[in-house]
C-alpha positions as CSV (number, residue, x, y, z in Angstrom):
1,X,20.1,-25.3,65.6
2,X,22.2,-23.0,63.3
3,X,21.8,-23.2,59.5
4,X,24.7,-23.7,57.4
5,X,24.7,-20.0,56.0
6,X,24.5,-18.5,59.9
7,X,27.4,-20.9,60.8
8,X,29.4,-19.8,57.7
9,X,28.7,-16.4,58.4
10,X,30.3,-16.2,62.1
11,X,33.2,-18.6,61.3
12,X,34.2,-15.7,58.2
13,X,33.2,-13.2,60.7
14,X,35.8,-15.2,63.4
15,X,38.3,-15.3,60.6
16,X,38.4,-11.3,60.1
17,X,38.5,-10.7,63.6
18,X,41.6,-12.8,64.3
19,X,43.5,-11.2,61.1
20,X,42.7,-8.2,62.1
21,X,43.7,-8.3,65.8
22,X,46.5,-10.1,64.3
23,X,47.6,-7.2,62.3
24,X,48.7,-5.0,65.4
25,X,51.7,-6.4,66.8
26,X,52.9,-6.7,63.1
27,X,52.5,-2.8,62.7
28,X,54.1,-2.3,66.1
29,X,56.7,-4.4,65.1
30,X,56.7,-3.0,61.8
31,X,57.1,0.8,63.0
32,X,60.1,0.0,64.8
33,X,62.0,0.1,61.4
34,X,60.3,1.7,59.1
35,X,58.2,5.2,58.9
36,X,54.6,5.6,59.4
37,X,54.6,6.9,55.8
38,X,56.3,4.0,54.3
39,X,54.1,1.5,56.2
40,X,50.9,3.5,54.9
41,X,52.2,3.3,51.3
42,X,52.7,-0.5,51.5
43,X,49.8,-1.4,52.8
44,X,48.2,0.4,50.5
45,X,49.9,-1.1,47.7
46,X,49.2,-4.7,49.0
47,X,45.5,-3.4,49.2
48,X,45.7,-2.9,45.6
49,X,47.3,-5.9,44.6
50,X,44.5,-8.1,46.2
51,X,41.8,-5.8,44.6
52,X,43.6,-6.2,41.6
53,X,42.1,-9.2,39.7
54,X,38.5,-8.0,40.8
55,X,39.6,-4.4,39.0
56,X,40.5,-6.2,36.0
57,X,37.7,-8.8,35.4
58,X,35.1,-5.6,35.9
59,X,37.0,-3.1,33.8
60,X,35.1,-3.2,30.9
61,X,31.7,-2.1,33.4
62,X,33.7,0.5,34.7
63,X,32.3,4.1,33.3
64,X,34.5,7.1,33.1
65,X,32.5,9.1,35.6
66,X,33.4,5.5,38.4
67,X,37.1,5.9,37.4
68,X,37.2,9.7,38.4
69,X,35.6,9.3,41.2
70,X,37.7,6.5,42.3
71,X,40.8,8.8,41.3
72,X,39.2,11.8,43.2
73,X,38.8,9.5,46.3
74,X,42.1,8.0,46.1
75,X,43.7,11.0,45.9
76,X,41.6,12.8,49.0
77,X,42.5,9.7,50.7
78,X,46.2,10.7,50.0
């Protein structure tokens, strides 16, 4: 018998599999009338806007030397 914990575990696990298959035909679809680029830069920013709240409540424990590596990596990831 499963425990509650394991069952949780593989139902989340479930749950990002189908969003994430679920995300292809919406980029195919998406690419049709948009560019590459421009889909990039708003995934990006929707990213950001769901990390968002997290940034904010943790901003205080952020130390300078996190928030240039974070800039450095953003902007490699560029």
């Amino acid at each position: 018998m499963k425990s509650k914990e394991q069952f949780k575990s593989e139902l989340m696990l479930i749950l990002v599999t189908l969003i994430w298959g679920g995300t292809f035909p919406v980029i195919k679809a998406g690419l049709n009338d948009i560019s590459p680029l421009f889909m990039v830069v708003i995934r990006f920013a929707i990213a950001f806007l769901f990390f968002l709240p997290a940034i904010i409540k943790k901003r205080k424990s952020l130390s300078k030397t996190v928030i240039k590596a974070g800039i450095l990596l953003g902007f490699s990831t560029f």
